[in-house]
C-alpha positions as CSV (number, residue, x, y, z in Angstrom):
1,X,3.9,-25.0,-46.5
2,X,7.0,-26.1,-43.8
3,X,5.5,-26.2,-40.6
4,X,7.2,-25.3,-37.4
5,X,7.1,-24.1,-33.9
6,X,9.8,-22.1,-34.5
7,X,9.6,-18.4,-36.2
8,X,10.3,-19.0,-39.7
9,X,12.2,-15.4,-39.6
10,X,14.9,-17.5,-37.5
11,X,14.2,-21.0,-39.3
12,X,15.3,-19.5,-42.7
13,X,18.2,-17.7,-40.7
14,X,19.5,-21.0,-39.4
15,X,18.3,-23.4,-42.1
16,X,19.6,-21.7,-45.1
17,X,15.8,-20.7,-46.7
18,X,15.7,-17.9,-49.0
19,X,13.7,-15.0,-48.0
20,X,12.2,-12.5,-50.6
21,X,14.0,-9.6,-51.4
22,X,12.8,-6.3,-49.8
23,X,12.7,-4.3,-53.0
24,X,12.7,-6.4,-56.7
25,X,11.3,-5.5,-60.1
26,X,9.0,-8.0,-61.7
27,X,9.5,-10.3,-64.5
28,X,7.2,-12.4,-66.9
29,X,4.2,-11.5,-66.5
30,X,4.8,-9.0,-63.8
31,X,7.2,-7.3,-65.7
32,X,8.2,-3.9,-64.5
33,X,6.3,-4.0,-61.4
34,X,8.3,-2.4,-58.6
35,X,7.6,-4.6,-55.6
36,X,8.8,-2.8,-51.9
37,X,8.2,-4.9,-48.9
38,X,6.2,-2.6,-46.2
39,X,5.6,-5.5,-43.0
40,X,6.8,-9.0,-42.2
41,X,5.6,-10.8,-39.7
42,X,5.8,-14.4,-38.6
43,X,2.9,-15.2,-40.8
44,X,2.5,-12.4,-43.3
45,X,4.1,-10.3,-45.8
46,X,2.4,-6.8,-47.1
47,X,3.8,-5.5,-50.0
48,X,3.5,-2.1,-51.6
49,X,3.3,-2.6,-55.4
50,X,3.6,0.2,-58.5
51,X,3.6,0.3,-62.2
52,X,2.8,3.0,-64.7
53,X,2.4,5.4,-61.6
54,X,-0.7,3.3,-59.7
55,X,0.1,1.9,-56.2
56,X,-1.7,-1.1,-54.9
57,X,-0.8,-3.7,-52.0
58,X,-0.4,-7.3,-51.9
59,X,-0.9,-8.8,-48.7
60,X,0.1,-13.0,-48.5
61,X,1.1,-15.5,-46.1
62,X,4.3,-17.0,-45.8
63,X,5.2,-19.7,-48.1
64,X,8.3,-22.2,-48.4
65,X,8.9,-23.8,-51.5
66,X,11.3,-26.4,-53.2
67,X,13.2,-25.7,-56.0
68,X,13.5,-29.5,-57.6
69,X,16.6,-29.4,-59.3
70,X,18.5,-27.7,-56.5
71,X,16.5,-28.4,-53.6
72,X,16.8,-25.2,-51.9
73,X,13.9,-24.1,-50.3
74,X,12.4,-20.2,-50.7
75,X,10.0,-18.3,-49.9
76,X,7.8,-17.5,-52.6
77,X,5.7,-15.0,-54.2
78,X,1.8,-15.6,-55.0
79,X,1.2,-16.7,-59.0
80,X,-2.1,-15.0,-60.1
81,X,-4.0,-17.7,-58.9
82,X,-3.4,-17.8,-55.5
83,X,-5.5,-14.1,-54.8
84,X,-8.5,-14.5,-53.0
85,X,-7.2,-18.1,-51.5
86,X,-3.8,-16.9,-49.7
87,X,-2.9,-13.6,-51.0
88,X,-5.2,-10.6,-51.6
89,X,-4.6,-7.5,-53.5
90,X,-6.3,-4.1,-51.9
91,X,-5.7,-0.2,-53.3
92,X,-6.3,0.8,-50.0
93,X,-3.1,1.0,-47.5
94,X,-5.2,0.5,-44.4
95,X,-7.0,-2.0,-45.3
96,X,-4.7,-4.0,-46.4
97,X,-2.7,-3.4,-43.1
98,X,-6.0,-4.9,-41.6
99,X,-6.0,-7.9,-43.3
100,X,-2.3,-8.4,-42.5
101,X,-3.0,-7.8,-39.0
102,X,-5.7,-9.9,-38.9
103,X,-4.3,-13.1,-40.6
104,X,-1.1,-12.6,-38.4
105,X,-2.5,-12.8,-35.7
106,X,-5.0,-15.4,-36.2
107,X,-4.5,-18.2,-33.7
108,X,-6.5,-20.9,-36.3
């Protein structure tokens, strides 16, 4: 994860980062998951998340990664494996706008 003092909302303004989309439909083995970004913080994303008429949210920290070939750094979206360590899933809107609340403004 980059590391900075500065907001990364204005790091990958001025250092060229790609940020998620607000709205994308999944592919592999998300495929046609509609994905609508609901909060960003400095820390944390929340995500609203539907397919086949079920909502759920994703809530995750912010994370830059390295595309090896190109070397352009983006932000990117949890695999499968990264719930329960720095993304979690909830079917409830409020709680999951707790948990992005709390982890945002954790001072750890």
């Amino acid at each position: 994860m980059l590391k900075s003092t500065i907001p990364l909302n204005h790091f990958a303004m001025t250092q060229g980062i790609k940020e998620l989309p607000i709205e994308f439909i999944g592919r592999g083995e998300i495929k046609g998951f509609h994905f609508h970004q609901l909060l960003r913080g400095q820390k944390m994303f929340l995500y609203e998340v539907n397919f086949d008429d079920i909502t759920h949210y994703e809530v995750f920290e912010i994370r830059v990664c390295l595309t090896p070939k190109t070397r352009e750094l983006y932000e990117g979206y949890p695999k499968a494996n990264s719930f329960g360590v720095w993304a979690w899933t909830y079917r409830d809107y409020e709680k999951a706008v707790a948990k992005f609340n709390k982890n945002e403004n954790y001072e750890g």
